[in-house]
Structures are given as C-alpha cells and as structure tokens.
C-alpha beads as a LAMMPS data file, in Angstrom:
LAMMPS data file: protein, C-alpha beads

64 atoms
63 bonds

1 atom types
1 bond types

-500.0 500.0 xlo xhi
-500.0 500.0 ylo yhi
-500.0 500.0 zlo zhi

Masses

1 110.0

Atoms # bond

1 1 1 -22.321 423.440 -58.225
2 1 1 -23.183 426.273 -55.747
3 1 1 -21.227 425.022 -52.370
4 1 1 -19.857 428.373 -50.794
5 1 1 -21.584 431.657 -49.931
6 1 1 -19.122 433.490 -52.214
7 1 1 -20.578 431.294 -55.280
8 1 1 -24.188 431.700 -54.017
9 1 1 -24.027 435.372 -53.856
10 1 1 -22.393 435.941 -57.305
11 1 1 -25.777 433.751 -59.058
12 1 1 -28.305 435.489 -56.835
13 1 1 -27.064 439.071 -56.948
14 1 1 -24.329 438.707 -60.021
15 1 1 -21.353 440.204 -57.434
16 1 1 -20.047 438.964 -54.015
17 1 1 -20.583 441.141 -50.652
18 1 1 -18.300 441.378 -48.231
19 1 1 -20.700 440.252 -45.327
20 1 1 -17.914 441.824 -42.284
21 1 1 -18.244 445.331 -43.960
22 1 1 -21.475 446.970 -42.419
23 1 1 -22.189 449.221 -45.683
24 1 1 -21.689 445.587 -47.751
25 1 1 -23.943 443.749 -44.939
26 1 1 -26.424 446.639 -45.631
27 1 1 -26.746 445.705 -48.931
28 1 1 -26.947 442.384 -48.956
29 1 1 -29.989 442.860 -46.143
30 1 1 -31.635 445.499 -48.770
31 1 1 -31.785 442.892 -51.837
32 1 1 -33.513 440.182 -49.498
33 1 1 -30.262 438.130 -49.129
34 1 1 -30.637 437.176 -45.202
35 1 1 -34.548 436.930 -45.807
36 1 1 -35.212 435.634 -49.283
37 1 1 -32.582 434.956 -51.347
38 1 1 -30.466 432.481 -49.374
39 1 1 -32.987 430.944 -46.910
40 1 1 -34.606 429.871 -50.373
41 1 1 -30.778 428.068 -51.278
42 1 1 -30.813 426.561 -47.878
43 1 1 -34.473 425.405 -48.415
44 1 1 -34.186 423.912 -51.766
45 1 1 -30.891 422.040 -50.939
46 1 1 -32.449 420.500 -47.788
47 1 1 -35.859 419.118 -49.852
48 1 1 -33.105 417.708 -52.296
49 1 1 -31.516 416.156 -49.393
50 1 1 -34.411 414.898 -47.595
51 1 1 -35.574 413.575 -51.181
52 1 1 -32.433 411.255 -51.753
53 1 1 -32.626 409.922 -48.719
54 1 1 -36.284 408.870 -48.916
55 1 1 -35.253 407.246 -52.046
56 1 1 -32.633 405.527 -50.899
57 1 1 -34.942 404.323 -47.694
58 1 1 -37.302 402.749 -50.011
59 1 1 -34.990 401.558 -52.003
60 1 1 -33.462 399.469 -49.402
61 1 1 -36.705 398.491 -47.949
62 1 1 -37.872 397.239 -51.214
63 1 1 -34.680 394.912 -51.230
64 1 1 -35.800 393.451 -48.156

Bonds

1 1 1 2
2 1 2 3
3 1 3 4
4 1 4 5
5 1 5 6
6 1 6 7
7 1 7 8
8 1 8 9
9 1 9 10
10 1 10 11
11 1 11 12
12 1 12 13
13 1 13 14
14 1 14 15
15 1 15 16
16 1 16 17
17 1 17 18
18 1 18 19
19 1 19 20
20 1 20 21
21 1 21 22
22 1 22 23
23 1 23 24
24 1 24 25
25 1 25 26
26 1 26 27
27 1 27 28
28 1 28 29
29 1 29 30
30 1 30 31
31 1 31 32
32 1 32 33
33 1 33 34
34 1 34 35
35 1 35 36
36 1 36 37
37 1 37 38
38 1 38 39
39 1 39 40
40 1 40 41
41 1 41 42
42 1 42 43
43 1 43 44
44 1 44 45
45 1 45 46
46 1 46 47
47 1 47 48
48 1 48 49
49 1 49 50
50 1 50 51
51 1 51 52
52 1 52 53
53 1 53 54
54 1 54 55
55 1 55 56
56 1 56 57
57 1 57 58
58 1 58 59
59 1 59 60
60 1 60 61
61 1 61 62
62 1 62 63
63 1 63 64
C-alpha cells in the first residue's frame, strides 16, 4: 500500500526526489508530479474514501 510520498514517488516516477533540493523540486515539477501525477493519487484515494463511506451509510440505513 502506497501511504508516504517517498512510496508514491518511487511507483509514479520509479526513483524518489528530494522535494527540499530546488534542482530535485525542478524535476519533479517537469514530469507533472505537483500537477498530474500526485493530485491524481490524492484524487483516487479520496473517491475510494468517499465510496466506503457511502457504503457503509447505506448499509446502516438499510439495518434500520
């Protein structure tokens, strides 16, 4: 499970930046990871969120 920005990184761009280093920060900008790569992470982990707890919503109301 991807949990840390270190982990993220090495699946989306197969190495880790160093995101305090301007050259590294550079980088990571040029390959799409502040406007692409990550915001799609953040995106698909909140629909999975916002998914289980609709499911667990109607799952409670339909115990009612």
């Amino acid at each position: 499970m991807l949990l840390r920005c270190h982990d993220i990184q090495k699946s989306l761009l197969g190495k880790t930046l160093d995101l305090l280093d301007p050259k590294k920060w550079e980088d990571f900008l040029n390959v799409g990871g502040h406007t692409e790569k990550c915001p799609r992470v953040v995106g698909s982990s909140a629909r999975l969120a916002v998914e289980l707890i609709l499911k667990k919503m109607k799952e409670k109301e339909a115990k009612k």
